[in-house]
C-alpha positions, 0 to 999 in steps of 0.5 A: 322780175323780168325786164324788157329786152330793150330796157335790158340792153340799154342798161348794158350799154351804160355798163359797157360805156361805163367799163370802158371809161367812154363817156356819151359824148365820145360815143357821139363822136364815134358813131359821128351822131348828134349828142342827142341821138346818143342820149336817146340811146339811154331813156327807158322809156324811148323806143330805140331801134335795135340797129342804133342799139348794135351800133352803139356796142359795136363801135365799143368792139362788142355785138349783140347775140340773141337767144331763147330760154324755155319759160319756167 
């Protein structure tokens, strides 16, 4: 089963708070955000836009690539 891209990306940004030992509050103080813009980050469900999504992986000292695989 294929997952949406975002839904995709929100999970590995909690993989990714969670590699670093960052908690969503710190993640908060680093992108100078309110604690609920972050948590939003996090909700399958909530449509976040992508450049809050690169944000987030980029105070973390990662970016987000993108590519194309032919369908099977």
């Amino acid at each position: 089963m294929d997952l949406p891209v975002q839904t995709q990306l929100k999970i590995m940004l909690m993989k990714a708070l969670k590699d670093e030992g960052i908690t969503r509050a710190e993640l908060a103080r680093r992108l100078d955000w309110h604690r609920e813009q972050v948590d939003r980050l996090f909700r399958l469900k909530h449509a976040s836009r992508l450049d809050q999504i690169e944000a987030a992986f980029k105070v973390m000292g990662r970016k987000v690539t993108v590519g194309l695989e032919p369908i099977a």
